[in-house]
Each structure stands twice: as structure tokens, then as C-alpha cells.
PDB file with one MODEL, atoms N, CA, C and O in Angstrom:
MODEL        1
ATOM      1  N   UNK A   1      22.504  16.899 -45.500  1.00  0.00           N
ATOM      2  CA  UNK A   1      23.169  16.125 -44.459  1.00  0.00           C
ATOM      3  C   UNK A   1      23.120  16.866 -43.120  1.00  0.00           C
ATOM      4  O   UNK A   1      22.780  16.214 -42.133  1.00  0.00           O
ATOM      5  N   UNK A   2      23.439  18.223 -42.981  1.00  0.00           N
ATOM      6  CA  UNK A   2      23.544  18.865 -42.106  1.00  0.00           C
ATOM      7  C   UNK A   2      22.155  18.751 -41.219  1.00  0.00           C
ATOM      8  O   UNK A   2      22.251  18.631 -39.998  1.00  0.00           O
ATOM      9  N   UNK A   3      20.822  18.791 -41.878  1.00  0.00           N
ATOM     10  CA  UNK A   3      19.090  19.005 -41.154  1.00  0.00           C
ATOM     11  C   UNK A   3      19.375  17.234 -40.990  1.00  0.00           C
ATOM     12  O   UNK A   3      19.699  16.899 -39.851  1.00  0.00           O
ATOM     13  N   UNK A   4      19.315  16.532 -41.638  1.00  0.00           N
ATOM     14  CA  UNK A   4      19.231  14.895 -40.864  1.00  0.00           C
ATOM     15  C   UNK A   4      20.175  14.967 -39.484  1.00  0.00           C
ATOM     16  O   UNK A   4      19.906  14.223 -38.541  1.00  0.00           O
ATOM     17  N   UNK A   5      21.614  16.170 -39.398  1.00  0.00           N
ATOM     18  CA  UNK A   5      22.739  15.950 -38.670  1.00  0.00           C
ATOM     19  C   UNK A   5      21.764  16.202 -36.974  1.00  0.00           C
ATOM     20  O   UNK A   5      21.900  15.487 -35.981  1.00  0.00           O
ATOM     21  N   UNK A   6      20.788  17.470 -37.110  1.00  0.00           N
ATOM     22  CA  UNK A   6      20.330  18.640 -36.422  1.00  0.00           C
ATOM     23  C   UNK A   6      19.107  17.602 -36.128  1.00  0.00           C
ATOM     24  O   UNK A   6      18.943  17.265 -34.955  1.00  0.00           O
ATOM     25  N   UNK A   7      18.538  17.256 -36.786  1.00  0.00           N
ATOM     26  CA  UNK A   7      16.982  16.331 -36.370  1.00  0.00           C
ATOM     27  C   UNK A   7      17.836  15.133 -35.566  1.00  0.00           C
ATOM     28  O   UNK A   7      17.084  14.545 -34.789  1.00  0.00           O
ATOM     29  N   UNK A   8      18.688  14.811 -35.552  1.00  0.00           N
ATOM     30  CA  UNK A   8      18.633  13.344 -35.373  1.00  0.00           C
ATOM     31  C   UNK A   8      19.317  13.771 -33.658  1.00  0.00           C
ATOM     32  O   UNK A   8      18.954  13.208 -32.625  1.00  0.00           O
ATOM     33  N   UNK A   9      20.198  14.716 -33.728  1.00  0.00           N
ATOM     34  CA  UNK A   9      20.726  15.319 -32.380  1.00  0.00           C
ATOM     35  C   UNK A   9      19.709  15.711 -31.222  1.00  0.00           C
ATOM     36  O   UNK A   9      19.711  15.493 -30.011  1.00  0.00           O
ATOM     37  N   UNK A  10      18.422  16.695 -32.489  1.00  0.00           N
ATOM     38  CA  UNK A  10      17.330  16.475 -31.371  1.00  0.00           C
ATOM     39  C   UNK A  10      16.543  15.506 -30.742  1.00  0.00           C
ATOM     40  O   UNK A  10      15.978  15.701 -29.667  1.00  0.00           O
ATOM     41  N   UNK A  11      16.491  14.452 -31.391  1.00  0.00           N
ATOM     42  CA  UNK A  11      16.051  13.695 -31.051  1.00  0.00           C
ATOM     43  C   UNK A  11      16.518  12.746 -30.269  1.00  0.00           C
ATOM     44  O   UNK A  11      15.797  11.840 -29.852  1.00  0.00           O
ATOM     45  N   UNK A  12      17.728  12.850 -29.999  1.00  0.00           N
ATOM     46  CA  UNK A  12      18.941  12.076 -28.827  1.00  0.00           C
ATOM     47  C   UNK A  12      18.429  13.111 -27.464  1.00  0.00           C
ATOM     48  O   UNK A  12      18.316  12.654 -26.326  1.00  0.00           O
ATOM     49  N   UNK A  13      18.183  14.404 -27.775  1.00  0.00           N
ATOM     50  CA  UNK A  13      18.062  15.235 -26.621  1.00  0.00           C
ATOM     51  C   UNK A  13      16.872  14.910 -25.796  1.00  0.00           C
ATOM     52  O   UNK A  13      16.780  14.573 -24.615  1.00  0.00           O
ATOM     53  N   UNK A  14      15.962  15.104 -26.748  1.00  0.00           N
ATOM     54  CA  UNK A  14      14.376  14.855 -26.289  1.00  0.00           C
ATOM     55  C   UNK A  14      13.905  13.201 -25.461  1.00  0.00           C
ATOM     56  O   UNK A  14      13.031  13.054 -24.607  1.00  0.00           O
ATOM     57  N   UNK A  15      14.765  12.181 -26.027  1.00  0.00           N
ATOM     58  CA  UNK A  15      15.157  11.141 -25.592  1.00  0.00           C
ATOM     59  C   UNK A  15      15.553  11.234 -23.875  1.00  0.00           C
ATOM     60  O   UNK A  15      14.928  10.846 -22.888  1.00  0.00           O
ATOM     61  N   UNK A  16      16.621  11.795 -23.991  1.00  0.00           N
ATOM     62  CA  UNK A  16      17.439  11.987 -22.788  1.00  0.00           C
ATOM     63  C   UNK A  16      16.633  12.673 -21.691  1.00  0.00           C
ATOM     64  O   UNK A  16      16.461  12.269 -20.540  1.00  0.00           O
ATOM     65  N   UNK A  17      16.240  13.621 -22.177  1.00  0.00           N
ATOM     66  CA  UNK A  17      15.415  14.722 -21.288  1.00  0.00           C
ATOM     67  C   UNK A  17      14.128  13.595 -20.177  1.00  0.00           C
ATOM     68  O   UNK A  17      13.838  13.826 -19.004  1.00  0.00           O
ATOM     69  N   UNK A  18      13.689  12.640 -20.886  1.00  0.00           N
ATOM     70  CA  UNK A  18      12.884  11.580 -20.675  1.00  0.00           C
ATOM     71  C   UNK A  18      12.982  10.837 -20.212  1.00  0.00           C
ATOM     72  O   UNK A  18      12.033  10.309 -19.632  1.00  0.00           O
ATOM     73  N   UNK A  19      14.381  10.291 -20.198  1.00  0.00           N
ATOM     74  CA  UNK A  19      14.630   9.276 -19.839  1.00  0.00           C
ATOM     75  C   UNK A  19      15.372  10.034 -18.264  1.00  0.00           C
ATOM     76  O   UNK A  19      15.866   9.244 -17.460  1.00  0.00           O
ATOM     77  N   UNK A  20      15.385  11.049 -18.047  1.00  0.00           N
ATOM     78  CA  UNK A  20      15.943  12.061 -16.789  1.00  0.00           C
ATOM     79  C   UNK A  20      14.707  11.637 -15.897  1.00  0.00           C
ATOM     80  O   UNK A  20      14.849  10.822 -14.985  1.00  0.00           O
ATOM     81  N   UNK A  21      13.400  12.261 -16.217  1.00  0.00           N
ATOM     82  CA  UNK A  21      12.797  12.057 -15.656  1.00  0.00           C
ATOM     83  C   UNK A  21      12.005  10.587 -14.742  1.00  0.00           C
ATOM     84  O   UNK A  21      11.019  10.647 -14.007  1.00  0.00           O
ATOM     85  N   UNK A  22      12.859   9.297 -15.116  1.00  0.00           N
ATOM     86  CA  UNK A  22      11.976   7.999 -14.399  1.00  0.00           C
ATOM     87  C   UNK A  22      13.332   8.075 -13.695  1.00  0.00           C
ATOM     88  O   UNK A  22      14.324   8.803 -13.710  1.00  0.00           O
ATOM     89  N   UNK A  23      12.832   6.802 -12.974  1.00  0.00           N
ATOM     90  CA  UNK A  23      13.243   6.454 -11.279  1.00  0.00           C
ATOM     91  C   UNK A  23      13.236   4.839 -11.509  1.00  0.00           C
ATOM     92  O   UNK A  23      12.633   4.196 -12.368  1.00  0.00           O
ATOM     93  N   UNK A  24      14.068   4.405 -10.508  1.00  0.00           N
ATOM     94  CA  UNK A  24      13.905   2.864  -9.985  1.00  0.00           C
ATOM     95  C   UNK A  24      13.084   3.054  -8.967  1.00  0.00           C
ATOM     96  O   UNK A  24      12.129   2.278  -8.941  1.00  0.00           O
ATOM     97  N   UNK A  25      13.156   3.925  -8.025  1.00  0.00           N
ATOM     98  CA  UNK A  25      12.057   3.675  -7.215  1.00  0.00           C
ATOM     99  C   UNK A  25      10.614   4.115  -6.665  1.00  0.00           C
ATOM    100  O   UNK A  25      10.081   5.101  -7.174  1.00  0.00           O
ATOM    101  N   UNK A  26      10.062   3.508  -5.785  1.00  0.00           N
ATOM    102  CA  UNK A  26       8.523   4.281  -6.505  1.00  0.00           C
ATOM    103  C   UNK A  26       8.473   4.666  -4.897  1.00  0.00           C
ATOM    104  O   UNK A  26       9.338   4.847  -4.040  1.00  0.00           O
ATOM    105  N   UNK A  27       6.977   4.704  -4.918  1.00  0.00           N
ATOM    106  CA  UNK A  27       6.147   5.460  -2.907  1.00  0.00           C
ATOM    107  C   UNK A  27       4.906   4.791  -3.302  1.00  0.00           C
ATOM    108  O   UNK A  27       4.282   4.706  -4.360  1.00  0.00           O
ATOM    109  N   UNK A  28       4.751   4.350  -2.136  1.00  0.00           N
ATOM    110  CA  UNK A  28       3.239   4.090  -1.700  1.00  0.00           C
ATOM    111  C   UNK A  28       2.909   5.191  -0.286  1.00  0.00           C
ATOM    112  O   UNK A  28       3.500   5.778   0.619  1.00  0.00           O
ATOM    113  N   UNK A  29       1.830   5.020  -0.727  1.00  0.00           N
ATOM    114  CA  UNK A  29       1.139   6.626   0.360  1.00  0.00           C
ATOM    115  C   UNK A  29       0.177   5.824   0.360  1.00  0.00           C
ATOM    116  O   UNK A  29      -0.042   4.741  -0.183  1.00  0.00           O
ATOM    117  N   UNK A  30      -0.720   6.913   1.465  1.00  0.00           N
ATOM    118  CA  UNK A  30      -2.188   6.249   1.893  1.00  0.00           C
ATOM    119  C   UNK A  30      -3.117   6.848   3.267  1.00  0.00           C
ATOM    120  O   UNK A  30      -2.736   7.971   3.599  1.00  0.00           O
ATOM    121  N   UNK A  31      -3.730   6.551   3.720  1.00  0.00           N
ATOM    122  CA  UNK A  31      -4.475   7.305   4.490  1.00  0.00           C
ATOM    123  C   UNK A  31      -5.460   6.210   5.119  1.00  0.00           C
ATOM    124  O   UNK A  31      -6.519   5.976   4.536  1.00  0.00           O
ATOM    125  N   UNK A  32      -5.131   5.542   6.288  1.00  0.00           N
ATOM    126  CA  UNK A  32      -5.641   4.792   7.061  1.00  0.00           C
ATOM    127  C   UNK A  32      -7.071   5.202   7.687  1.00  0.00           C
ATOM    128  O   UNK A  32      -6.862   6.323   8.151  1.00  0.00           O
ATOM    129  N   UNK A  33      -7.970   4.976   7.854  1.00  0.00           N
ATOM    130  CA  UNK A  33      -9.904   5.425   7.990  1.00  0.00           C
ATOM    131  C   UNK A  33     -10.445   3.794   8.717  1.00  0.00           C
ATOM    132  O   UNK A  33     -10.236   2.629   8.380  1.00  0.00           O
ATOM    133  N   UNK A  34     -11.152   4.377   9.751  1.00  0.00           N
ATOM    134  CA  UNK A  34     -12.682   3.165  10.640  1.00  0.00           C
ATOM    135  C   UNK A  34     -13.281   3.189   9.163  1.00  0.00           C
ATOM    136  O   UNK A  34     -12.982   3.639   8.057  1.00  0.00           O
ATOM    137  N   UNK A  35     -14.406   2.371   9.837  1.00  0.00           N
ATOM    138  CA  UNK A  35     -15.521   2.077   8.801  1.00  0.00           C
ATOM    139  C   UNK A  35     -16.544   3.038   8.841  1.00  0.00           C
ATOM    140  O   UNK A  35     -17.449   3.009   8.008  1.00  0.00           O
ATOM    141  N   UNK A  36     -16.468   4.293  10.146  1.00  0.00           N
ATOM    142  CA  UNK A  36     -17.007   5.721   9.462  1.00  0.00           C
ATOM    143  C   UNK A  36     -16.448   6.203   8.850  1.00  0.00           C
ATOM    144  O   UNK A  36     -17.057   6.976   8.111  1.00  0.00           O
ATOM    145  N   UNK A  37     -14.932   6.128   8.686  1.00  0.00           N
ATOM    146  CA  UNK A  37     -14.755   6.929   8.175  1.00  0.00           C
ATOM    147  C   UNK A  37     -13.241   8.205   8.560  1.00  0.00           C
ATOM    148  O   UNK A  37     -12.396   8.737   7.840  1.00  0.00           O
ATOM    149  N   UNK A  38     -13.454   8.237   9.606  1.00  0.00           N
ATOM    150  CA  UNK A  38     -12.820   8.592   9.998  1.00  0.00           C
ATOM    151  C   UNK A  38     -11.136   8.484  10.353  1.00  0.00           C
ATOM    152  O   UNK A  38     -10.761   7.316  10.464  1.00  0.00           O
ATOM    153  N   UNK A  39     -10.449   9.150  10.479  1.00  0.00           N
ATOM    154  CA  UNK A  39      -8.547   9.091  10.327  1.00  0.00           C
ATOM    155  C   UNK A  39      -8.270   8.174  11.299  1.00  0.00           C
ATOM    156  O   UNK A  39      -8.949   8.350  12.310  1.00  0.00           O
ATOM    157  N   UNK A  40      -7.230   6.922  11.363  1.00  0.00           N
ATOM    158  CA  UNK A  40      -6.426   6.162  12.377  1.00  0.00           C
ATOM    159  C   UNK A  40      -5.489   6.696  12.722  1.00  0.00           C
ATOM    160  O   UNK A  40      -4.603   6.315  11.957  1.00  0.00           O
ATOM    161  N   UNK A  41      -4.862   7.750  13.810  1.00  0.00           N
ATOM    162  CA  UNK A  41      -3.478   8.127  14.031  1.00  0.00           C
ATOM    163  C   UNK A  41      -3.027   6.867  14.777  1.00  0.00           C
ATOM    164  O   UNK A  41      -3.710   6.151  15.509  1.00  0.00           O
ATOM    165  N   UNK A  42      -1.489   6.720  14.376  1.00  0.00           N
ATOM    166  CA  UNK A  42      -1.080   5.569  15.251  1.00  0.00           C
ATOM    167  C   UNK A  42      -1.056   3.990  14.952  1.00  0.00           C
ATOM    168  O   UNK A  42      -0.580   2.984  15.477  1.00  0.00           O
ATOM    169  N   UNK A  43      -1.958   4.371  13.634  1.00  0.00           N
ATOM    170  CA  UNK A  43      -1.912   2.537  13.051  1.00  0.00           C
ATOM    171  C   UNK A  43      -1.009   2.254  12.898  1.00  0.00           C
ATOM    172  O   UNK A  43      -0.388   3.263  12.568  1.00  0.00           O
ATOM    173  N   UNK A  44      -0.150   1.126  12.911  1.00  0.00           N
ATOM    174  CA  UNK A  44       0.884   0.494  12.291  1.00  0.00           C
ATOM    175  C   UNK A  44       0.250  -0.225  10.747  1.00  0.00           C
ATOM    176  O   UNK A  44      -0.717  -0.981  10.653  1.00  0.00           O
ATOM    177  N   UNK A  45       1.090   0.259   9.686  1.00  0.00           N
ATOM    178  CA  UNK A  45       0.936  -0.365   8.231  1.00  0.00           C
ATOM    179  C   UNK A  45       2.364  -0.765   7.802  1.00  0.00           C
ATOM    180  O   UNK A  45       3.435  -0.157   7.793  1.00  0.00           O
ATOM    181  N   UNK A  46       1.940  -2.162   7.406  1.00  0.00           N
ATOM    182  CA  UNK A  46       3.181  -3.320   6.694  1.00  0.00           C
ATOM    183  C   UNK A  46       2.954  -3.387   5.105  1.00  0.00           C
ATOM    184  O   UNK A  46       1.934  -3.747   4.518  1.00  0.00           O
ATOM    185  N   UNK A  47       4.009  -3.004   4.635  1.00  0.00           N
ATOM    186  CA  UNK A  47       4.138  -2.908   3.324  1.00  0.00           C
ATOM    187  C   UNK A  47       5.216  -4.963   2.854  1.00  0.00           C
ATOM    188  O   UNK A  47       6.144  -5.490   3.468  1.00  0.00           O
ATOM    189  N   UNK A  48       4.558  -5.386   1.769  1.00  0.00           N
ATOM    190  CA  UNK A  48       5.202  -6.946   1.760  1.00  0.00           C
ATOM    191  C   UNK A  48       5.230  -7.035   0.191  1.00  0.00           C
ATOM    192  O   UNK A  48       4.397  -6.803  -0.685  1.00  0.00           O
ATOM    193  N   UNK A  49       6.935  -7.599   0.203  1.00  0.00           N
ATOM    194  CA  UNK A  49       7.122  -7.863  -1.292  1.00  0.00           C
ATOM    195  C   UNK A  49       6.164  -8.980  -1.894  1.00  0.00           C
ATOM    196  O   UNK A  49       5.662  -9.840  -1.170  1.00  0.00           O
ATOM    197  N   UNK A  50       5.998  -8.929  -2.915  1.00  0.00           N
ATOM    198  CA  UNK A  50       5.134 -10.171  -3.298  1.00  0.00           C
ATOM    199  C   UNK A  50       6.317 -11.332  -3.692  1.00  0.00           C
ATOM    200  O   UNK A  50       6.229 -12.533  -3.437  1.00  0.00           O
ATOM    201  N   UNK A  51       7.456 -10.645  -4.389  1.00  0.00           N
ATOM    202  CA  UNK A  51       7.797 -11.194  -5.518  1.00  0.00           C
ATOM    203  C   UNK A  51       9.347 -12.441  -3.954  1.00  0.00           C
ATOM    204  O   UNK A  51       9.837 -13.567  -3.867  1.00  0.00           O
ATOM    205  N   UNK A  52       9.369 -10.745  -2.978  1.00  0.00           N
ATOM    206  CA  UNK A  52      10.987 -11.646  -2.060  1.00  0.00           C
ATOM    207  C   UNK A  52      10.278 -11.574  -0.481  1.00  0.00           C
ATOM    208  O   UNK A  52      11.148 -11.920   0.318  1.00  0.00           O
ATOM    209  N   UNK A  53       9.079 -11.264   0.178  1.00  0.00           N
ATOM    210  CA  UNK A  53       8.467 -11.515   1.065  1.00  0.00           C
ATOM    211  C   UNK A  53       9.179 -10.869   1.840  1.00  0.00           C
ATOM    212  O   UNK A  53       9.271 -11.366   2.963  1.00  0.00           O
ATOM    213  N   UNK A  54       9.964  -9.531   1.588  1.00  0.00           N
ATOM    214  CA  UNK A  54      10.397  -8.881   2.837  1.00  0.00           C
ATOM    215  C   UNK A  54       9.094  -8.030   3.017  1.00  0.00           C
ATOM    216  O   UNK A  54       8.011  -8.188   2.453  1.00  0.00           O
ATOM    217  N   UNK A  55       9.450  -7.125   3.907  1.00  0.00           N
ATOM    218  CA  UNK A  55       8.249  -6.190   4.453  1.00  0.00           C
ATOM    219  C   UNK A  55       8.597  -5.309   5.172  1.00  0.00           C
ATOM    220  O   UNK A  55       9.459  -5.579   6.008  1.00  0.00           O
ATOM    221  N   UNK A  56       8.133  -4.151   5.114  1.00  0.00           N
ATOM    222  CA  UNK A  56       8.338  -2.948   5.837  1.00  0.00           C
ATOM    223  C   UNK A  56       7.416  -2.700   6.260  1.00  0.00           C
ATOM    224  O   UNK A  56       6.340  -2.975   5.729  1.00  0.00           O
ATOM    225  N   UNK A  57       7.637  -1.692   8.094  1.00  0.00           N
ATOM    226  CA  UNK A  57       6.143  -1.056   8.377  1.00  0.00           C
ATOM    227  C   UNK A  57       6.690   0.111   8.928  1.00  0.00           C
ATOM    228  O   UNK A  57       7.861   0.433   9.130  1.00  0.00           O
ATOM    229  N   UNK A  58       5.364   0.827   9.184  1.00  0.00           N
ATOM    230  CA  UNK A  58       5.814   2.482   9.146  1.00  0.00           C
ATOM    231  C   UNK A  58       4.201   2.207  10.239  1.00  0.00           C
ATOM    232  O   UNK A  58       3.525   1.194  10.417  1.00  0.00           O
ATOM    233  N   UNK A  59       4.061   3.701  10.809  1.00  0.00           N
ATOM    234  CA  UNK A  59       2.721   4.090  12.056  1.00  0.00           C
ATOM    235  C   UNK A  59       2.473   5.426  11.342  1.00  0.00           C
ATOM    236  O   UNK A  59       3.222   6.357  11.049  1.00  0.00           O
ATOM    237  N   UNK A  60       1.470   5.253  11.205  1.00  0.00           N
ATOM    238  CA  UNK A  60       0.179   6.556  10.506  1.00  0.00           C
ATOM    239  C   UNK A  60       0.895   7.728  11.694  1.00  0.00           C
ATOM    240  O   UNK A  60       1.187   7.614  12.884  1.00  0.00           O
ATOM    241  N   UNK A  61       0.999   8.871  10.702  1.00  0.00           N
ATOM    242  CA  UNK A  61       0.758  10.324  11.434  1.00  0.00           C
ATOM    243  C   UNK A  61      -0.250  10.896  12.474  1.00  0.00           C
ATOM    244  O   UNK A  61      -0.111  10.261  13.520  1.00  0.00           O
ATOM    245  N   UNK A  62      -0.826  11.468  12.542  1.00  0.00           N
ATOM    246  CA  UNK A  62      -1.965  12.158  13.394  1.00  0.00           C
ATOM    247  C   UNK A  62      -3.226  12.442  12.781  1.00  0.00           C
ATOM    248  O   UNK A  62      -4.324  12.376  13.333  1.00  0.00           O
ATOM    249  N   UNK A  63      -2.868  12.917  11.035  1.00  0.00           N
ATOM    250  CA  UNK A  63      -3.680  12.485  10.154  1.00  0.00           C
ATOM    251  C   UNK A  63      -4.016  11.797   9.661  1.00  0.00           C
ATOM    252  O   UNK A  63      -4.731  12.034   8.686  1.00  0.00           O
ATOM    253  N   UNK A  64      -3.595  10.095  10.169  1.00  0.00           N
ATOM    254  CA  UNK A  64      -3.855   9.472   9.504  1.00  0.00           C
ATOM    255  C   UNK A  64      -3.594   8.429   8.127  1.00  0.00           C
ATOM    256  O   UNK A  64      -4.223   7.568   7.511  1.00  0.00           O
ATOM    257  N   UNK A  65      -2.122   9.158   8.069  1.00  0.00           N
ATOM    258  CA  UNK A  65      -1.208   9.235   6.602  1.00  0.00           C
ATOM    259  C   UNK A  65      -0.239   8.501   6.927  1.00  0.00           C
ATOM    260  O   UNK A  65       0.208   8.167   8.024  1.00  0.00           O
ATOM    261  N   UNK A  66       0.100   8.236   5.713  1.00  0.00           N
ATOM    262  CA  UNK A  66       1.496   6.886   5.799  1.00  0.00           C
ATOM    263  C   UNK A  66       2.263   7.415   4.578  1.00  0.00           C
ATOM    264  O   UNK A  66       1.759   8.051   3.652  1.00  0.00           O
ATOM    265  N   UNK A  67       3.293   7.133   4.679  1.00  0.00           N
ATOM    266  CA  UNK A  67       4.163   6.412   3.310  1.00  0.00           C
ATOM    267  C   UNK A  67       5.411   5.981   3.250  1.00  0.00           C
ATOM    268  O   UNK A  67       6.139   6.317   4.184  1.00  0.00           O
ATOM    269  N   UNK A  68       6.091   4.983   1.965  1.00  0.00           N
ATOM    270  CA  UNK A  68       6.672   4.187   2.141  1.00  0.00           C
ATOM    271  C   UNK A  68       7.425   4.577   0.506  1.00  0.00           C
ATOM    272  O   UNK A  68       6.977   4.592  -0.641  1.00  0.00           O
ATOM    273  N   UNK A  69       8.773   4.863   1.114  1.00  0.00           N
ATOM    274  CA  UNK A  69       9.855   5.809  -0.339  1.00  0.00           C
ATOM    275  C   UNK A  69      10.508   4.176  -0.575  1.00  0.00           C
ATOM    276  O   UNK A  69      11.358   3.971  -1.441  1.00  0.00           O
TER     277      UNK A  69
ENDMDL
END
């Protein structure tokens, strides 16, 4: 009884430990580029729900980079 008591505790732990690690929320990142190729500082990028049609926008860094927490 006692090793079913000890396995089954670990396994509530290992559970938990897992379930620590996710999130509700996610990031989109990205890196805005011309058709050489090259970095956009300054773009404006709109991020749009599919599901409730709101939308967010954010303006590229200097590199070029975006993201959206």
C-alpha cells in the first residue's frame, strides 16, 4: 500500500510540475524584410483576431523586429 501510496504522489507531482509550465497566453514575433530582403525599421504591423476581429498594432524596431505578448 505504502509504494502504490509513493507512485501515485509522484505522479500528482510530475503532473503539476507540467502543468506549471503552460500559459493562456502566447507572442507573436517577427521580422519585417523588402523583397531584397532587407530589414523595415518603422513598419507599422496589425495583429487581427480571427475568431472577435479586434486588432492590435505595434511599429518594427530599427531591426526590423516586432512583437505582440
Amino acid at each position: 500500500m505504502t509504494i502504490r501510496a509513493l507512485l501515485i504522489v509522484g505522479v500528482l507531482i510530475t503532473l503539476s510540475t507540467v502543468a506549471l509550465g503552460q500559459t493562456s497566453r502566447g507572442t507573436v514575433a517577427g521580422t519585417v524584410t523588402d523583397p531584397n530582403g532587407a530589414v523595415v525599421a518603422g513598419a507599422e504591423v496589425t495583429l487581427t483576431s480571427a475568431a472577435t476581429k479586434l486588432t492590435r498594432t505595434t511599429t518594427t524596431n530599427g531591426e526590423g523586429l516586432y512583437r505582440f505578448e
